[in-house]
py3Dmol code that shows the C-alpha trace and the ligand (Angstrom):
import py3Dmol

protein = """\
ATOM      1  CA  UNK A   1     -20.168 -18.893 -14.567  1.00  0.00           C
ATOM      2  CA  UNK A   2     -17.015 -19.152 -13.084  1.00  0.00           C
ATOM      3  CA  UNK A   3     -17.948 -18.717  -9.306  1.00  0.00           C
ATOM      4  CA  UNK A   4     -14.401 -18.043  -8.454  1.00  0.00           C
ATOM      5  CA  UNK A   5     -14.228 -14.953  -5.756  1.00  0.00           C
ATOM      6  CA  UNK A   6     -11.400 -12.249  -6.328  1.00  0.00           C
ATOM      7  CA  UNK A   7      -9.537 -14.188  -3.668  1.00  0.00           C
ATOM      8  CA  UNK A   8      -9.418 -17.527  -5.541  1.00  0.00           C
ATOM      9  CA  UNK A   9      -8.632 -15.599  -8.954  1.00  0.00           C
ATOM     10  CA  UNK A  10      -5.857 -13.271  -6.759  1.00  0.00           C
ATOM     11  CA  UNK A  11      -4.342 -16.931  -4.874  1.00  0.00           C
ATOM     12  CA  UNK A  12      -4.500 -18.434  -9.030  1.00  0.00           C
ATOM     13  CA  UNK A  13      -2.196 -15.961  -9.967  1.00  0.00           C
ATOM     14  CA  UNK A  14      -0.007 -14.216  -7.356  1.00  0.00           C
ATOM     15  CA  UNK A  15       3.170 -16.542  -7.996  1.00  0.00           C
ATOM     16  CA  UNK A  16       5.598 -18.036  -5.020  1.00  0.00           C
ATOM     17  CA  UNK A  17       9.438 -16.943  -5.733  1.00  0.00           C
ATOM     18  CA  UNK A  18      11.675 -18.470  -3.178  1.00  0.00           C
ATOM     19  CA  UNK A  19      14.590 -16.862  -1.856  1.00  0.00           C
ATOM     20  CA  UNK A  20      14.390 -13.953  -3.577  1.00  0.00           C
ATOM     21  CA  UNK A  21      15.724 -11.085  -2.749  1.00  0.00           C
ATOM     22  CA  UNK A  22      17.390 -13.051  -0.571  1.00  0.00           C
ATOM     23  CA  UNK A  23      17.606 -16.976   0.766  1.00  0.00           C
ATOM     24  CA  UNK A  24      15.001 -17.391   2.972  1.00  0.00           C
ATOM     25  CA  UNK A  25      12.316 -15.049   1.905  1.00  0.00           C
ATOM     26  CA  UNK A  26       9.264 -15.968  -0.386  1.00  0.00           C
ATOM     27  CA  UNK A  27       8.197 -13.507  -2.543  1.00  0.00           C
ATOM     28  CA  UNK A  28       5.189 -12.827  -3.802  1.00  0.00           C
ATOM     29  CA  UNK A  29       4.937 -11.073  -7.276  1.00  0.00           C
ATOM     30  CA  UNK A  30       1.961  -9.542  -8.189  1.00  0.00           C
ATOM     31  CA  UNK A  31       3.053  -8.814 -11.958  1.00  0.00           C
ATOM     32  CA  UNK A  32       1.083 -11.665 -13.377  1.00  0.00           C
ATOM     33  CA  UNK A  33      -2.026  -9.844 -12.211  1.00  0.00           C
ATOM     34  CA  UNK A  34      -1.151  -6.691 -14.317  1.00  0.00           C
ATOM     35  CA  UNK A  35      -1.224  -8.934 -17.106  1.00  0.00           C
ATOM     36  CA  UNK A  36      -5.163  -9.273 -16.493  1.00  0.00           C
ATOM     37  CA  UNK A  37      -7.064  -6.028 -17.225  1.00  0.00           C
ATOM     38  CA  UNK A  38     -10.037  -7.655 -16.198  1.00  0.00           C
ATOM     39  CA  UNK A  39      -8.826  -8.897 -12.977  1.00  0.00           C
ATOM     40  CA  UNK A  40      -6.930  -5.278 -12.547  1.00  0.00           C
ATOM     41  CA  UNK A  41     -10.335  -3.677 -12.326  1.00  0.00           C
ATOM     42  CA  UNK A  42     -11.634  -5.828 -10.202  1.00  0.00           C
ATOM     43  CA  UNK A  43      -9.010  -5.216  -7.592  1.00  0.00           C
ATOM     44  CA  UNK A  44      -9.823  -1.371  -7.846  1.00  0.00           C
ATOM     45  CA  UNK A  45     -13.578  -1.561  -8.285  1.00  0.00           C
ATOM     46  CA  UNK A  46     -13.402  -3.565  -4.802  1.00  0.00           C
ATOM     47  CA  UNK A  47     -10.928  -0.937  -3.069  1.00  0.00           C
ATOM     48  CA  UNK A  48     -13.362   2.037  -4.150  1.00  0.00           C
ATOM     49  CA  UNK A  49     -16.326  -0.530  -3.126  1.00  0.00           C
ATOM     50  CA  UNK A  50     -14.047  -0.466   0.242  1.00  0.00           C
ATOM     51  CA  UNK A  51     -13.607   3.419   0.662  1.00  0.00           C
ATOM     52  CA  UNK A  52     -17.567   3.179   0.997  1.00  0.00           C
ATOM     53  CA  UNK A  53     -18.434   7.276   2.142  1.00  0.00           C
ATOM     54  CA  UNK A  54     -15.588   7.371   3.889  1.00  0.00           C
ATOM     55  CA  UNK A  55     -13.917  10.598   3.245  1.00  0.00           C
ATOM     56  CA  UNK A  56     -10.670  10.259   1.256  1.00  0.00           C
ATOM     57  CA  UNK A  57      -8.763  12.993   0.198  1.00  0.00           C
ATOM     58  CA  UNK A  58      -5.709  11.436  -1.338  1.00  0.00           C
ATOM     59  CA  UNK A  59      -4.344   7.900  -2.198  1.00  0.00           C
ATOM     60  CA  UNK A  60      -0.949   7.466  -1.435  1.00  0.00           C
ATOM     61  CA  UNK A  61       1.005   4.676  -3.130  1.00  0.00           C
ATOM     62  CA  UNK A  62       4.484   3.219  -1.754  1.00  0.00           C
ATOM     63  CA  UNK A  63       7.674   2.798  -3.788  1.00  0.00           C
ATOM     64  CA  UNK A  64       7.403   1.071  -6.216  1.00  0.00           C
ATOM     65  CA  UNK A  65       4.696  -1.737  -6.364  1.00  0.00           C
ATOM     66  CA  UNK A  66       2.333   0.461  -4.413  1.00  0.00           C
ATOM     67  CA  UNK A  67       2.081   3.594  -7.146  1.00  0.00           C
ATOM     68  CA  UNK A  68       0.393   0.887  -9.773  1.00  0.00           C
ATOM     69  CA  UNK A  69      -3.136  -0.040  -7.940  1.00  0.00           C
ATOM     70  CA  UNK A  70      -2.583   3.655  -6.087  1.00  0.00           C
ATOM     71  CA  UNK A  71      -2.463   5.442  -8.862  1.00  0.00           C
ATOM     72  CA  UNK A  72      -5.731   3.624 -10.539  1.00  0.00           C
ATOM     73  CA  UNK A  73      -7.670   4.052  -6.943  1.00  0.00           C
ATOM     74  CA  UNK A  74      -6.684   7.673  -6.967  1.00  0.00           C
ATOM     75  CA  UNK A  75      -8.044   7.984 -10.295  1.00  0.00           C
ATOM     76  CA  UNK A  76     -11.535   6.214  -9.684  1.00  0.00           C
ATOM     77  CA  UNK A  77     -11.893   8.380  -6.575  1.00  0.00           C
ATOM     78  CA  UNK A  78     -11.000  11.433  -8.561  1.00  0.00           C
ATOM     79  CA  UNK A  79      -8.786  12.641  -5.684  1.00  0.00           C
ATOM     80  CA  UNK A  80      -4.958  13.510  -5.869  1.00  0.00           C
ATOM     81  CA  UNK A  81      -2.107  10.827  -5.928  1.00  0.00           C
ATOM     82  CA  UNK A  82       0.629  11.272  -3.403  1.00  0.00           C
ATOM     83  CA  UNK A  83       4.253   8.662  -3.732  1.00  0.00           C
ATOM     84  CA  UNK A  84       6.199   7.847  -0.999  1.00  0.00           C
ATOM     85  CA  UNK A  85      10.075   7.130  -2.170  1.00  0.00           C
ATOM     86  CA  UNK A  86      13.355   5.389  -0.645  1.00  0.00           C
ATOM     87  CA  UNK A  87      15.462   8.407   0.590  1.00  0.00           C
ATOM     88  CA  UNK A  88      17.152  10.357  -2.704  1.00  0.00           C
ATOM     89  CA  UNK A  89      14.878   9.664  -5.155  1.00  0.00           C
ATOM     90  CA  UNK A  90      12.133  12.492  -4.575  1.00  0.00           C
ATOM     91  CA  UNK A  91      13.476  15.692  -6.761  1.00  0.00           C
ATOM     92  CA  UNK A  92      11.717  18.563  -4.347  1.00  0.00           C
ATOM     93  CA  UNK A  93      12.005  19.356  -0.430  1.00  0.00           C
ATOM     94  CA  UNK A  94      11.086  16.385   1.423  1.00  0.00           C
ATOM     95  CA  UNK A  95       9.933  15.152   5.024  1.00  0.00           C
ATOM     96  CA  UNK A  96      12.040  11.865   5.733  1.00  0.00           C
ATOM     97  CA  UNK A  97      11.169   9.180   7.908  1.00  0.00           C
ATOM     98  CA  UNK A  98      13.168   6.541   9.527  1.00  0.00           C
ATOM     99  CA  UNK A  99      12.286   3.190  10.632  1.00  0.00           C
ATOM    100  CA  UNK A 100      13.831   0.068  11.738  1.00  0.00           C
ATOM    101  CA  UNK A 101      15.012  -3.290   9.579  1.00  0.00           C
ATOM    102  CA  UNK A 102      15.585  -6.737  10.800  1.00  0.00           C
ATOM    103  CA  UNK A 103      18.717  -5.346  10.095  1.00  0.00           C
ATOM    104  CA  UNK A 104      19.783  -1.819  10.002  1.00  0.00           C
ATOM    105  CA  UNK A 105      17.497   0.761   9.162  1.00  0.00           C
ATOM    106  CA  UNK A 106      15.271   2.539   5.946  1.00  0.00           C
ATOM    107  CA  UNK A 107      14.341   6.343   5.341  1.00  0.00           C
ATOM    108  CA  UNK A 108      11.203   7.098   3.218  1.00  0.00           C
ATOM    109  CA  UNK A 109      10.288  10.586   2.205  1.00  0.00           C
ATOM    110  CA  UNK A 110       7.639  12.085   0.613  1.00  0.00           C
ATOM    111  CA  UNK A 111       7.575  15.883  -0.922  1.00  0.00           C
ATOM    112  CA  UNK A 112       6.890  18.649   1.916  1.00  0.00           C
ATOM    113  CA  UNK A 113       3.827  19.982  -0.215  1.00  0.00           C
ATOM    114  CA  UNK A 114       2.096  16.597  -1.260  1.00  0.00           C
ATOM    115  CA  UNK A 115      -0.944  16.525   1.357  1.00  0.00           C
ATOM    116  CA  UNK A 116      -2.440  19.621   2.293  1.00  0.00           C
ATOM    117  CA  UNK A 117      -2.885  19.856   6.778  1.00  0.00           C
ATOM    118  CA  UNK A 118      -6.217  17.678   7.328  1.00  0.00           C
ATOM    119  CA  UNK A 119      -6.945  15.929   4.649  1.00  0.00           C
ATOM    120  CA  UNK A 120      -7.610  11.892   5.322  1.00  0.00           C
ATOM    121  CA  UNK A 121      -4.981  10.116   3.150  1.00  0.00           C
ATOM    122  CA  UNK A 122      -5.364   6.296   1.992  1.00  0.00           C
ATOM    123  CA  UNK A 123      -1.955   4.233   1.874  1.00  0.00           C
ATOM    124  CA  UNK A 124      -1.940   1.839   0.222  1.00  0.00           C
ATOM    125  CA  UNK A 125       1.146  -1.003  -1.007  1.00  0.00           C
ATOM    126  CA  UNK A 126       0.993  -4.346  -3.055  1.00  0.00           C
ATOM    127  CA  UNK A 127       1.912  -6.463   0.304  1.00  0.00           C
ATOM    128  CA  UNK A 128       1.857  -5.585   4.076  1.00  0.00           C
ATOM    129  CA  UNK A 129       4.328  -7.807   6.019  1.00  0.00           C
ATOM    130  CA  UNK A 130       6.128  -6.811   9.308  1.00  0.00           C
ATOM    131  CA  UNK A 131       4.165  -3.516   8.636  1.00  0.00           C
ATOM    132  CA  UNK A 132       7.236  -1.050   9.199  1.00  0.00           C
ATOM    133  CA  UNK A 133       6.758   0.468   5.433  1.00  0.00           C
ATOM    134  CA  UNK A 134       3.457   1.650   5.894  1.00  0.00           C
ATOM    135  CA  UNK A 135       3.713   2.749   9.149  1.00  0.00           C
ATOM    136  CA  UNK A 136       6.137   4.882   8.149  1.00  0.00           C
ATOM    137  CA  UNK A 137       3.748   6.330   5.121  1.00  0.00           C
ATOM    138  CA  UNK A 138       1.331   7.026   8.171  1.00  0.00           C
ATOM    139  CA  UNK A 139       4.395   8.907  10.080  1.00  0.00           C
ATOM    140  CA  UNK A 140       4.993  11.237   6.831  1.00  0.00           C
ATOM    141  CA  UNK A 141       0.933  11.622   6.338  1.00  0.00           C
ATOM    142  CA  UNK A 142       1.067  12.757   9.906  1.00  0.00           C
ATOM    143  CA  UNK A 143       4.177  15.124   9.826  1.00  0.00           C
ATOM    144  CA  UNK A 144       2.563  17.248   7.643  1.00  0.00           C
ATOM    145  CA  UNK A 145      -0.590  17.343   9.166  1.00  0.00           C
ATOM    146  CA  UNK A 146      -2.526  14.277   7.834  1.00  0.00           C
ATOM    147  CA  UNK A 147      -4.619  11.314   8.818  1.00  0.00           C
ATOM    148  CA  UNK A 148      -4.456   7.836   7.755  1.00  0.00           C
ATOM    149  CA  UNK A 149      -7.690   6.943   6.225  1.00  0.00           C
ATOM    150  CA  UNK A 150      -6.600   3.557   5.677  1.00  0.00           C
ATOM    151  CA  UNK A 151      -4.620   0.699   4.356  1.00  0.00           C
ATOM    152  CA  UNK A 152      -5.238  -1.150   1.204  1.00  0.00           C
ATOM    153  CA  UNK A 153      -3.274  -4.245   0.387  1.00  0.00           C
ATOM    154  CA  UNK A 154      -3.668  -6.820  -2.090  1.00  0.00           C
ATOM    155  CA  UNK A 155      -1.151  -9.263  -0.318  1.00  0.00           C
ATOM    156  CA  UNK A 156      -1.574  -9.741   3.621  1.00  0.00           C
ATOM    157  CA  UNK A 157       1.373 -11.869   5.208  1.00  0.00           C
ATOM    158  CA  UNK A 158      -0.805 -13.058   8.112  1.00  0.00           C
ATOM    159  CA  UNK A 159       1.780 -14.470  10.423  1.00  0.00           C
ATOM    160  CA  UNK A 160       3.357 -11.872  10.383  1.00  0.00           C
ATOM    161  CA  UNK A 161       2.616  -8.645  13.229  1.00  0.00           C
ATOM    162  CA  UNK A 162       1.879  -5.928  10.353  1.00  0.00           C
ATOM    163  CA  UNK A 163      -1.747  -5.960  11.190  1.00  0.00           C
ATOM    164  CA  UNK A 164      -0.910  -4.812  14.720  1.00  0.00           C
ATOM    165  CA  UNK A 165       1.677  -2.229  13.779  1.00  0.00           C
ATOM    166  CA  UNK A 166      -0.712  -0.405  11.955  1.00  0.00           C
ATOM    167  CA  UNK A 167      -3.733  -0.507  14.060  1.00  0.00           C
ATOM    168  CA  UNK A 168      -2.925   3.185  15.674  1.00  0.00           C
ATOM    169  CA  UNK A 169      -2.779   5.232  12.806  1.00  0.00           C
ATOM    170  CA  UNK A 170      -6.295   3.588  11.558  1.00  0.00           C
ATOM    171  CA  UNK A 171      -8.594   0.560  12.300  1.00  0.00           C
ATOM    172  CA  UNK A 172      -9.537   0.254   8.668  1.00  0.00           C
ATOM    173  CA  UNK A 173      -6.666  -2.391   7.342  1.00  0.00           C
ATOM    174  CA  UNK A 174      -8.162  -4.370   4.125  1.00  0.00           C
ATOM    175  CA  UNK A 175      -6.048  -7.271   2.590  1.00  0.00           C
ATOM    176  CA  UNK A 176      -7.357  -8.679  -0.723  1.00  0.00           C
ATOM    177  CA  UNK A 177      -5.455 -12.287  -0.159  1.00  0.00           C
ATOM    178  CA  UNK A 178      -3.899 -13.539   2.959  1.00  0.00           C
ATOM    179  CA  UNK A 179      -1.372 -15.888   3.237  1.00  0.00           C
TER     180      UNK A 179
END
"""
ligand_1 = """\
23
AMP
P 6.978 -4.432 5.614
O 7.492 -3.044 5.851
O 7.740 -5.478 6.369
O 5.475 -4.541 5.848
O 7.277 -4.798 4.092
C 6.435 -4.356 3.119
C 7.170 -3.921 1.879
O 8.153 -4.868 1.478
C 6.211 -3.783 0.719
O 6.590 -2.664 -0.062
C 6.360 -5.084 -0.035
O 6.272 -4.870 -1.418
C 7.733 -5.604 0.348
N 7.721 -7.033 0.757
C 8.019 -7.511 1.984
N 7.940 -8.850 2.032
C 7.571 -9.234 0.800
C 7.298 -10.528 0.196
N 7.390 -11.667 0.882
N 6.920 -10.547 -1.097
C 6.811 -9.399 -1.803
N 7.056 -8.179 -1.301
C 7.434 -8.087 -0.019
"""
view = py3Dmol.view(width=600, height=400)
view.addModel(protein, "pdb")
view.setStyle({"model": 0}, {"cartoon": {"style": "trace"}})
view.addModel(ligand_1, "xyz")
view.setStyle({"model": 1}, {"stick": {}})
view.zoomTo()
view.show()
């Protein structure tokens, strides 16, 4: 037996790229964990493990990285997938959200009849850094009449101030691996 934790097997394979997209940022891609089923399932056994008898009504994934472990989490839970895109790539009416950069600003939308008024709505992304993404998911669950059930991350950037962003739409902010 192994002994290794989902952390240690997450931190083994999650690999560093520096400066990319741009000089000064590390990246972290996740895409050497698709290439594990095994490991895959773990990730999404533990997020359903998470959930617990909470009441979720959707899973929400976030453009792009986020619809991959959504989309499995939504399926395990048996409850409808919702996407959140980058302004003009949603087809049908949308809500739009905007939210500040470091510089300039972002607009996510997400179709006008993708979560019905009250239902509790997981987000959930591959990474949470400064936060702003998935607060803005939050904003959109609430404009049409949401809650936030939740974050689920697999990637926490722990120095950064996401943690505290989120904290008013929901206290219940997982993180597989934090760095
Ligand atoms: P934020 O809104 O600052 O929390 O940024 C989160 C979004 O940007 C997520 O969709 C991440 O996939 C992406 N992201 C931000 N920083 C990184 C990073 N260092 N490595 C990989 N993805 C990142």
């Amino acid at each position: 037996m192994s002994g290794k934790t989902l952390r240690d097997k997450l931190n083994g394979v999650i690999r560093d790229v520096p400066d990319f997209p741009k000089p000064g940022i590390l990246f972290k891609d996740i895409t050497p964990v698709l290439q594990d089923p095994a490991l895959c399932r773990e990730v999404v056994d533990t997020f359903a493990e998470q959930v617990g008898e909470d009441r979720v009504d959707a899973v929400l994934g976030i453009e792009s990285r986020g619809f991959i472990f959504g989309m499995m989490l939504a399926n395990k839970l048996n409850v409808p997938f919702v996407i959140v895109r980058k302004a003009g790539k949603l087809p049908f009416r949308t809500h739009r959200y905007e939210y500040s950069l470091e510089y300039g600003s972002a607009v996510m939308e997400m179709h006008i009849d993708a979560i019905q008024p009250g239902w509790n709505v997981l987000v959930h992304d591959d990474l949470l850094a400064t936060g702003g993404t998935a607060a803005a998911a939050s904003e959109l669950i609430h404009l049409q009449g949401g809650k936030t059930a939740g974050f689920f991350f697999l990637v926490e950037l722990g120095f950064l101030p996401g943690r505290k962003k989120l904290e008013k739409y929901s206290g219940k902010i997982l993180s597989l691996v934090s760095f």
